[in-house]
FIMI-285695 format. One record per residue (C-alpha): residue in three letters; x negated, z, y negated; residue number from 1. Coordinates in steps of 0.001 Angstrom, whole numbers, plus 500000, padded with zeros to 6 digits. Layout:
! FIMI-285695
NODE,ALA,X,Z,Y,NUM
...
END
This chain:
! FIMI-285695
NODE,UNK,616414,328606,106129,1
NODE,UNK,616513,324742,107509,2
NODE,UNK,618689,325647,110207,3
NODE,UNK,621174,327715,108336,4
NODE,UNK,621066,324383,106004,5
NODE,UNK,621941,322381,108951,6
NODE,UNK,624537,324131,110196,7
NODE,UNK,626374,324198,107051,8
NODE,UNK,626510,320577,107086,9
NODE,UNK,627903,320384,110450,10
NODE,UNK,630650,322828,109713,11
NODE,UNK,630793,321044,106751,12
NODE,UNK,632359,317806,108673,13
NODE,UNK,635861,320184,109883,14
NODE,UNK,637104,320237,105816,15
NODE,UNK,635563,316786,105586,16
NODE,UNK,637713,315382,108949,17
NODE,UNK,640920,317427,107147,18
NODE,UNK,640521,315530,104063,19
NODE,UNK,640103,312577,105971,20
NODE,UNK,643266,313120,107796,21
NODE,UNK,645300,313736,104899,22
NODE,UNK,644282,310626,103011,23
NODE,UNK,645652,307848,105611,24
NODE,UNK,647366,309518,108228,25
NODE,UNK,649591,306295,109156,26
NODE,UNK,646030,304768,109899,27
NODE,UNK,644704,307778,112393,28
NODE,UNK,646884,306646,115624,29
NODE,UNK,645604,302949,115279,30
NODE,UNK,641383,304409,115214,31
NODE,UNK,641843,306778,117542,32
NODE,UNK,640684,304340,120266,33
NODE,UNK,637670,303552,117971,34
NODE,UNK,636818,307134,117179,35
NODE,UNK,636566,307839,121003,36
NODE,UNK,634184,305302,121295,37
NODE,UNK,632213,306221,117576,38
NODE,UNK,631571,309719,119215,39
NODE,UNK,630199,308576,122551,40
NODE,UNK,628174,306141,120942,41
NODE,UNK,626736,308885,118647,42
NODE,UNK,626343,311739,121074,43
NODE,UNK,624380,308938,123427,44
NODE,UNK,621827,308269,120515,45
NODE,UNK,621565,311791,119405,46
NODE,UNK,620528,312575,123189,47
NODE,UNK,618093,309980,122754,48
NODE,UNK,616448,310645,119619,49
NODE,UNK,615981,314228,121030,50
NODE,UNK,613705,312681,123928,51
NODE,UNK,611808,310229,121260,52
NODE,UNK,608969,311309,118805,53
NODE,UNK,610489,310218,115349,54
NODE,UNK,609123,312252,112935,55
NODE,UNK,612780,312953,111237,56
NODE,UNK,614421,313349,114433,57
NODE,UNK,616297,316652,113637,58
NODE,UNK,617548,314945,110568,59
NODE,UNK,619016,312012,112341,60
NODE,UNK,620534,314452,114744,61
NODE,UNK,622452,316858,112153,62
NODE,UNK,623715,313293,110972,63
NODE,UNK,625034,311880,114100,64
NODE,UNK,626467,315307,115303,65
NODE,UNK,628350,315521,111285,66
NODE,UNK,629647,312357,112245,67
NODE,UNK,630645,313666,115658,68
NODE,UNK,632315,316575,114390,69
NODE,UNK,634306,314436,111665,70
NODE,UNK,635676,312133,114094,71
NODE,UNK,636924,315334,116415,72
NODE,UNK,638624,316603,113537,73
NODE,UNK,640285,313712,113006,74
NODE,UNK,641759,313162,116682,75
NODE,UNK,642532,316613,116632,76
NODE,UNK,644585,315976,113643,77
NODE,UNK,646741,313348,115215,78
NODE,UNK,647576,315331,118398,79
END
């Protein structure tokens, strides 16, 4: 049931990154730089705090790939 809950919320981030897109799309070409380096930054800690022994690891995880998904979305949006 905790994995079905986490996957929501990562398929959650694609309507999330939409929105996003559609609220300041003159901004999107400026960030997209940024974003690039947001999602390497996140996927490198998520790869991390899968090798570590936090005791809310998966948590931290579905967070950083949400973010990871949102910020796809988004350059995906401005190709």
């Amino acid at each position: 049931m905790v994995v079905l809950i986490y996957i929501i919320i990562i398929l959650l981030a694609i309507p999330t990154g939409l929105f996003l897109a559609k609220l300041c799309e003159e901004e999107l070409n400026d960030w997209k730089l940024r974003f690039k380096i947001m999602i390497i930054i996140s996927f490198i800690l998520s790869i991390g705090i899968y090798f570590s022994s936090l005791e809310y690891k998966i948590s931290i995880m579905v967070s950083l790939l949400f973010i990871i998904m949102t910020l796809l979305t988004l350059i995906k949006k401005t190709l």
